[in-house]
Backbone as CSV, one residue per row, in Angstrom:
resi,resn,N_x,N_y,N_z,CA_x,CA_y,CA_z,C_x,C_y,C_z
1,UNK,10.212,10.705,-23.352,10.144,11.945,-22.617,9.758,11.623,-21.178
2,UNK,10.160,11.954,-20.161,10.126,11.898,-18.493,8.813,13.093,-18.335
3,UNK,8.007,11.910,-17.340,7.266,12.491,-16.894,7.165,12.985,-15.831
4,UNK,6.494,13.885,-15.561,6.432,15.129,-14.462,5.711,13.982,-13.134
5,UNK,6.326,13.413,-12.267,5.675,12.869,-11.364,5.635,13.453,-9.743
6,UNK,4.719,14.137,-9.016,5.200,14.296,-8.123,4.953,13.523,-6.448
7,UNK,5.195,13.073,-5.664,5.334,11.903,-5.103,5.391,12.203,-3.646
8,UNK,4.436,12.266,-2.600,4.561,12.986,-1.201,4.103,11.574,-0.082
9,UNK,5.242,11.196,0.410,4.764,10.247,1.527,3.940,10.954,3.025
10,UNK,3.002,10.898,3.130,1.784,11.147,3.854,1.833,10.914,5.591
11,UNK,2.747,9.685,5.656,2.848,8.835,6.725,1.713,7.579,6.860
12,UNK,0.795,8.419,6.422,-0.296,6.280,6.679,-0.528,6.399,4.765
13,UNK,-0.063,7.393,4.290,-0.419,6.873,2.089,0.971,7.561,2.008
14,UNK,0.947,7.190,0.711,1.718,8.082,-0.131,0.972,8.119,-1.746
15,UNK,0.826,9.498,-2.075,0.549,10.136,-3.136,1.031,10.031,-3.987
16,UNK,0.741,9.849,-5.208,1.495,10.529,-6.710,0.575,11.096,-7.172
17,UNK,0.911,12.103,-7.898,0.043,12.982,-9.194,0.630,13.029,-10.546
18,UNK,0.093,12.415,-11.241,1.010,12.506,-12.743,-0.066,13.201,-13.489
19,UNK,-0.086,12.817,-14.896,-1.046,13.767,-16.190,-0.963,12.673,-16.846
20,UNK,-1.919,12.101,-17.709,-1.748,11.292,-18.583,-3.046,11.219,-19.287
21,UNK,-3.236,10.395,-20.187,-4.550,9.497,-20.658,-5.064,8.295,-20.640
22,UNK,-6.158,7.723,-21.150,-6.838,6.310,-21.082,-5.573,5.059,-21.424
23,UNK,-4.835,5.729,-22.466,-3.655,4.437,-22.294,-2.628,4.165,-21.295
24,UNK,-2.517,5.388,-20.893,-1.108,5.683,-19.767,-2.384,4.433,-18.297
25,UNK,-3.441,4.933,-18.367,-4.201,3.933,-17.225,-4.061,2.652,-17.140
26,UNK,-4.151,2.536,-18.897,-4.534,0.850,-18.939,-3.108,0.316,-18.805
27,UNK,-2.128,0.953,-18.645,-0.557,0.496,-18.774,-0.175,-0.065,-17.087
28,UNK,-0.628,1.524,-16.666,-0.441,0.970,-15.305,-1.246,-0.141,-14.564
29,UNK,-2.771,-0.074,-15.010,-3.463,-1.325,-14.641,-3.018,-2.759,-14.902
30,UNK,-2.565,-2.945,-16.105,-1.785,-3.960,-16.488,-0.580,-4.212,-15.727
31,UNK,0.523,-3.315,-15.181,1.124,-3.760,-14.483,1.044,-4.286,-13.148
32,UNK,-0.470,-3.638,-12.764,-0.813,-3.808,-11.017,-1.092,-5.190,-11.237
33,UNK,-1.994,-5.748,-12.261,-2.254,-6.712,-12.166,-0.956,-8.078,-12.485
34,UNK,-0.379,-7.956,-13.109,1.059,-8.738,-13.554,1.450,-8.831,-11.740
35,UNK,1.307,-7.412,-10.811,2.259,-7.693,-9.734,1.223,-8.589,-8.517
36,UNK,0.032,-9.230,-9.383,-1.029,-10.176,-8.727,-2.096,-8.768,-7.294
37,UNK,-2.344,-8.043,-8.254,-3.310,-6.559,-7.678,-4.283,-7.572,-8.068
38,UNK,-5.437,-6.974,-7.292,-6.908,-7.482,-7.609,-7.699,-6.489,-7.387
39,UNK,-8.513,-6.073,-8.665,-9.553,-5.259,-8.619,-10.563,-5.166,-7.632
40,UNK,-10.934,-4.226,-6.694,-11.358,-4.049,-6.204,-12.856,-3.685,-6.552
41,UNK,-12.816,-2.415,-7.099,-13.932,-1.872,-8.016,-13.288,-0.741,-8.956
42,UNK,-14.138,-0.487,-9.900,-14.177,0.031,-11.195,-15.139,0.898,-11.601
43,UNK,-14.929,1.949,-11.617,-15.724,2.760,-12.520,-14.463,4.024,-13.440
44,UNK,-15.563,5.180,-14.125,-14.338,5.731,-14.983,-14.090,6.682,-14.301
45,UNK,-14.380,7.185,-13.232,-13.458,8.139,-12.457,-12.287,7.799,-11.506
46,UNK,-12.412,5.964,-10.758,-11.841,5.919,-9.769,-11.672,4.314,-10.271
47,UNK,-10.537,3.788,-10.036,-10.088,2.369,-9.641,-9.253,1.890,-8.511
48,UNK,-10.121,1.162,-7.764,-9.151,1.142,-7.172,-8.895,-0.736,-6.937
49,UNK,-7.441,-1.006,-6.531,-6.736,-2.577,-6.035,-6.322,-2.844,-4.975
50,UNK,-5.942,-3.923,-4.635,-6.085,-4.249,-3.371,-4.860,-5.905,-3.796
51,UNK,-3.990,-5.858,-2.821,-2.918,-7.121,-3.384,-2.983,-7.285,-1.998
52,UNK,-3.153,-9.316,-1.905,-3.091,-9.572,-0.450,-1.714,-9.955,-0.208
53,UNK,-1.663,-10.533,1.372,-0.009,-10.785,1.980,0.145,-11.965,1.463
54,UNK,1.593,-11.733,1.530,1.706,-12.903,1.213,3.595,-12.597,1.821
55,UNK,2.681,-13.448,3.270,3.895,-13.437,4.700,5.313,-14.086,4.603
56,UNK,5.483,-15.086,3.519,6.413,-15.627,3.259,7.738,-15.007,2.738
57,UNK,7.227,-14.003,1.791,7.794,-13.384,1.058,8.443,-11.926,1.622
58,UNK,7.876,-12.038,2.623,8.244,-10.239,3.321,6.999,-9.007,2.974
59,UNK,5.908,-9.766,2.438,4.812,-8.644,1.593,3.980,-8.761,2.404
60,UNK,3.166,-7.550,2.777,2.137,-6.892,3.596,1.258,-6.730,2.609
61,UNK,-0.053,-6.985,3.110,-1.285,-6.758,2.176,-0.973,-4.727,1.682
62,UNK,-1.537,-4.758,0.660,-1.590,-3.358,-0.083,-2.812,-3.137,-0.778
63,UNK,-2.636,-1.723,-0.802,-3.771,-1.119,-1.329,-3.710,0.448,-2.310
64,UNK,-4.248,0.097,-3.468,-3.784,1.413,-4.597,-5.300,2.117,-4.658
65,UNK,-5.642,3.030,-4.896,-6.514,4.162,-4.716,-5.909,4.641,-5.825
66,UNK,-6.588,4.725,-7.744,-6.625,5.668,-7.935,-7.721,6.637,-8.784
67,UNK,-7.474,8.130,-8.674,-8.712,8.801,-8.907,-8.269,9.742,-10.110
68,UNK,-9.194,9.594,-11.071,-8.910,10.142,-12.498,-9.810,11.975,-12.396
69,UNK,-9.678,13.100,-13.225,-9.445,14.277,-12.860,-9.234,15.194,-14.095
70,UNK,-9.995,14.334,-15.141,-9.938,14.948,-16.737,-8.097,14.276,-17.117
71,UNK,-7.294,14.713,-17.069,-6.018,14.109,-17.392,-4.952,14.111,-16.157
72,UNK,-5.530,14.719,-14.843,-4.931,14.312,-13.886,-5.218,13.290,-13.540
73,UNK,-4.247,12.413,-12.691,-4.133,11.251,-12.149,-3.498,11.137,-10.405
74,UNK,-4.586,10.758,-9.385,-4.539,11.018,-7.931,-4.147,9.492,-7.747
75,UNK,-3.121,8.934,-7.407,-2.528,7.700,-7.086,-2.432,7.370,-5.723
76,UNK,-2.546,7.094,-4.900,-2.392,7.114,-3.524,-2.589,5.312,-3.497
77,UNK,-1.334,4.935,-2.623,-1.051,3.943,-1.686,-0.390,3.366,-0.789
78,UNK,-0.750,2.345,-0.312,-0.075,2.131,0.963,-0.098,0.790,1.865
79,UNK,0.967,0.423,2.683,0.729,-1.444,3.094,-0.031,-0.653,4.231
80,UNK,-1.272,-2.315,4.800,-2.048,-2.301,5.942,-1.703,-3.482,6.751
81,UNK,-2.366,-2.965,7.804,-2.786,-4.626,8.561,-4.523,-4.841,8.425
82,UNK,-4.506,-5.924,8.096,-5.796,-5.698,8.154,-6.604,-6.585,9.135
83,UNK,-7.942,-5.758,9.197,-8.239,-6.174,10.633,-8.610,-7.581,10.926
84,UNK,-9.122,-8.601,10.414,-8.634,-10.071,10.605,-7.981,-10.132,11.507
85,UNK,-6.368,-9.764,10.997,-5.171,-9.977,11.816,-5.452,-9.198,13.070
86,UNK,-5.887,-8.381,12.945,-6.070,-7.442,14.825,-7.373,-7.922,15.227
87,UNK,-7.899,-8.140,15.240,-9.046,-9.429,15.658,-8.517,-10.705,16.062
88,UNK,-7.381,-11.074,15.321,-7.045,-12.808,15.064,-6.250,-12.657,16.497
89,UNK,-5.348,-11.775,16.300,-4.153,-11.296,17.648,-4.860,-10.948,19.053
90,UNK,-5.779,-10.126,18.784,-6.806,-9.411,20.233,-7.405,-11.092,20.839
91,UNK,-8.082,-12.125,19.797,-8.575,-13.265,20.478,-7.672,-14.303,21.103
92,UNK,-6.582,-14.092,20.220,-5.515,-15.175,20.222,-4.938,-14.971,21.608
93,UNK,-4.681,-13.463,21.959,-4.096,-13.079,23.289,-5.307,-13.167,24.225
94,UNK,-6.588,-13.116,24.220,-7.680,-13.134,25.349,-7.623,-14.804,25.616
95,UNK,-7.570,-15.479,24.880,-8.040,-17.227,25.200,-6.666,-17.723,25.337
96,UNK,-5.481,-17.433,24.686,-4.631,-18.235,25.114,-3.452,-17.734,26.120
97,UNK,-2.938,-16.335,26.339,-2.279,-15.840,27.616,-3.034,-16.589,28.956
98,UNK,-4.461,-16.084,29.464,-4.514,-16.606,30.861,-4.406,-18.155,30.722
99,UNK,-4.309,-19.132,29.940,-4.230,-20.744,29.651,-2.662,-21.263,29.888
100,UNK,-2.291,-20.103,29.508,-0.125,-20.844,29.097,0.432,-20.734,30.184
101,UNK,0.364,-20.167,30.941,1.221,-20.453,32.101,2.089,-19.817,32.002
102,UNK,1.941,-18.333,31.759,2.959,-17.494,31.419,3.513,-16.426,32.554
103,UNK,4.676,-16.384,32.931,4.674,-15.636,34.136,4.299,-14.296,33.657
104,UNK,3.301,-13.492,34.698,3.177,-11.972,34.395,2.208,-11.827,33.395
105,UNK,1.174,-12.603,33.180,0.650,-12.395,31.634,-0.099,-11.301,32.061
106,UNK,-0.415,-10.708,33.229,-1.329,-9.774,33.366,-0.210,-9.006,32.117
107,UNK,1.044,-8.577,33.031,1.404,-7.386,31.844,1.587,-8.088,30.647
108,UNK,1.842,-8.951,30.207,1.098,-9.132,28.441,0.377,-9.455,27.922
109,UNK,-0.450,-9.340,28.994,-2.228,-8.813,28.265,-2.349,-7.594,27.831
110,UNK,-1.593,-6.471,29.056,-1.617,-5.178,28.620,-0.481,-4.211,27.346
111,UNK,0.297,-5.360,27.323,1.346,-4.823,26.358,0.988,-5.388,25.155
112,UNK,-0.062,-6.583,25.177,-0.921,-7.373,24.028,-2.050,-6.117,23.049
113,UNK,-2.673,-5.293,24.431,-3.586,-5.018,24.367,-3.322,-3.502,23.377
114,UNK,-1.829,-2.820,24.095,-1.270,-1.092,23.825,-1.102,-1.707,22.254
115,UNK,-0.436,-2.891,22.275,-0.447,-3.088,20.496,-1.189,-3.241,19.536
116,UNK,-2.389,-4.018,20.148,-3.483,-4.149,18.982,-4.358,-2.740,18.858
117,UNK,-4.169,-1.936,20.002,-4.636,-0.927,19.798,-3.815,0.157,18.894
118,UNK,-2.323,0.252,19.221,-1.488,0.754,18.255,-1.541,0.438,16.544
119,UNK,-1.878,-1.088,16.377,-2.100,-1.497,15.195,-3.899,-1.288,14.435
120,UNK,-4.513,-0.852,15.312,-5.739,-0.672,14.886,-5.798,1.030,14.463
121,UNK,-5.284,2.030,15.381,-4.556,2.795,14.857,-3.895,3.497,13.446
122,UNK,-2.780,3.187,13.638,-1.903,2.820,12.332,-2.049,2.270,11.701
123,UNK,-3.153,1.458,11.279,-3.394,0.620,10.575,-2.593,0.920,8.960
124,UNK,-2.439,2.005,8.316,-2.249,2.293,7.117,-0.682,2.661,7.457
125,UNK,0.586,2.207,6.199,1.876,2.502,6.543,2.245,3.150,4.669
126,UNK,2.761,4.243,4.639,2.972,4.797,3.489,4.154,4.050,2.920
127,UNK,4.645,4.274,2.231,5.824,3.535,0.853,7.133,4.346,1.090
128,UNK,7.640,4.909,2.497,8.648,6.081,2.431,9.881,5.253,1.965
129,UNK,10.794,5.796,1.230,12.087,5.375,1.177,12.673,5.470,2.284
130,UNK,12.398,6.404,3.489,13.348,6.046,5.163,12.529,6.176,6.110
131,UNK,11.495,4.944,5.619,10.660,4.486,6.992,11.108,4.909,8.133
132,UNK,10.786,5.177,9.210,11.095,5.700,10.417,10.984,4.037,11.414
133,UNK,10.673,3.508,10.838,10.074,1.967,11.794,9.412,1.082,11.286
134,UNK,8.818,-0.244,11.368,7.412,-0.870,11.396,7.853,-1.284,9.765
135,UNK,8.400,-2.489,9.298,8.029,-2.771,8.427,9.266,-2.073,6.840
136,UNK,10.005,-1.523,7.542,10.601,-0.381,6.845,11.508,-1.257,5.637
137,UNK,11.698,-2.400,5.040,11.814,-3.076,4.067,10.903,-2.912,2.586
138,UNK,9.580,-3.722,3.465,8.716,-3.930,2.091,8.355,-2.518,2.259
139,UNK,8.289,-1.513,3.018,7.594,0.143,2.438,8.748,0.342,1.754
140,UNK,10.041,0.520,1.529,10.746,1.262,0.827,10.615,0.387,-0.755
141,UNK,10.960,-0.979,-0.428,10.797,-1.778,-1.886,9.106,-1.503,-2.418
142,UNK,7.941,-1.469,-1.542,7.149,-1.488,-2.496,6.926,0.486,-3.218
143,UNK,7.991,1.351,-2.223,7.443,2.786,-2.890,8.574,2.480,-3.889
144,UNK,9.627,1.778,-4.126,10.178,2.020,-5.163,9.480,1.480,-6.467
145,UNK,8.853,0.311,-6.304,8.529,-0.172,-7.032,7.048,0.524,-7.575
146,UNK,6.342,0.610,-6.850,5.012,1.703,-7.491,5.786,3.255,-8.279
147,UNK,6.888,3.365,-7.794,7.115,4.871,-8.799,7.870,4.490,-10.044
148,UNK,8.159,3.217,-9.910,8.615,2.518,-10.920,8.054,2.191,-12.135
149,UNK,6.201,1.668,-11.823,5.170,1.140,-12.475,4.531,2.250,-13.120
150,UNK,4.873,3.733,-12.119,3.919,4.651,-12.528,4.875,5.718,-13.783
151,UNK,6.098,5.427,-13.781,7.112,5.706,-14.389,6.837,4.899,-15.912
152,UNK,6.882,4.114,-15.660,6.954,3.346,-17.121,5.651,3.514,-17.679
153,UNK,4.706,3.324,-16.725,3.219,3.320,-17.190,2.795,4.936,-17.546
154,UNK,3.611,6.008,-17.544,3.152,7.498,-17.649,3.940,7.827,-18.602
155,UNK,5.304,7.369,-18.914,6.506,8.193,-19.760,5.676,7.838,-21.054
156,UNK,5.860,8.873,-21.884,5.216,9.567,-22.988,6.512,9.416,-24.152
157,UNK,6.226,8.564,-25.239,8.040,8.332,-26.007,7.802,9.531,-26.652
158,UNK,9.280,9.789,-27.191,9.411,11.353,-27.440,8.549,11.067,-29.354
159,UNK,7.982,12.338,-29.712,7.312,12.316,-31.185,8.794,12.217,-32.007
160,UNK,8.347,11.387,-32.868,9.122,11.033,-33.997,8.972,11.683,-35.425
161,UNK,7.868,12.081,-35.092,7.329,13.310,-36.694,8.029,14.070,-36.628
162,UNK,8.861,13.997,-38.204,10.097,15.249,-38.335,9.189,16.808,-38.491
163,UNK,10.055,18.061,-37.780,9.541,18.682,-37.429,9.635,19.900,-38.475
């Protein structure tokens, strides 16, 4: 039986709300973890994961948020940058632009600078199927793939007790 999922990209999350129970959880937990998720923290209202980059591959660090609601289920996630990297970039451009011998670095210090601030920002990018920009690959593959996980991990097989 298909479950009732409903699914709203946010612009920095994207949402799901399904209905389920303690097994429909542990289904989907099991799959976060198979897709190398790492528990973040745990308790019985809220779990939430956290999967790092892994740059090789085209994957942006991610992050799943979800919050339990008697048999509702609040799913929310979404790729980041995380701040390391806008730290790593902000130092990388202060010590090594004025050193290189770069013509003009004044302006790419400042076009260094509109970005790390843009990326500190935005930091959070939702799962849309028609990204508008920024990444618009792994957001569409990873929202397909989370409604995918939450699909298999929620569908309810139809009762087999003759009626």
């Amino acid at each position: 039986m298909k479950t009732d999922i409903t699914i709203r990209h946010l612009g920095r999350m994207t949402q799901a709300t399904v209905y389920g129970g303690d097994r429909q959880l542990k289904r989907l937990h099991k799959a976060l973890l198979l897709k190398k998720f790492i528990v973040v923290s745990a308790t019985e209202q809220r779990l939430v994961l956290r999967r790092p980059a892994y740059m090789l591959h085209d994957d942006w660090p991610m992050r799943v948020d979800i919050r339990r609601n008697g048999y509702e289920f609040d799913i929310r996630y979404c790729l980041l940058i995380p701040w390391p990297w806008i730290v790593g970039f902000v130092v990388l451009m202060m010590i090594v632009l004025p050193f290189a011998g770069i013509q003009r670095a004044d302006m790419m210090l400042i076009l260094g600078t509109l970005a790390a601030a843009l990326a500190s920002y935005k930091q959070k990018f939702d799962c849309s199927p028609n990204a508008p920009f920024w990444q618009t690959e792994p957001r569409r593959r990873w929202g397909e793939e989370m409604e995918q996980m939450v699909r298999d991990a929620f569908d309810r097989p139809k009762d087999s007790s003759p009626t």
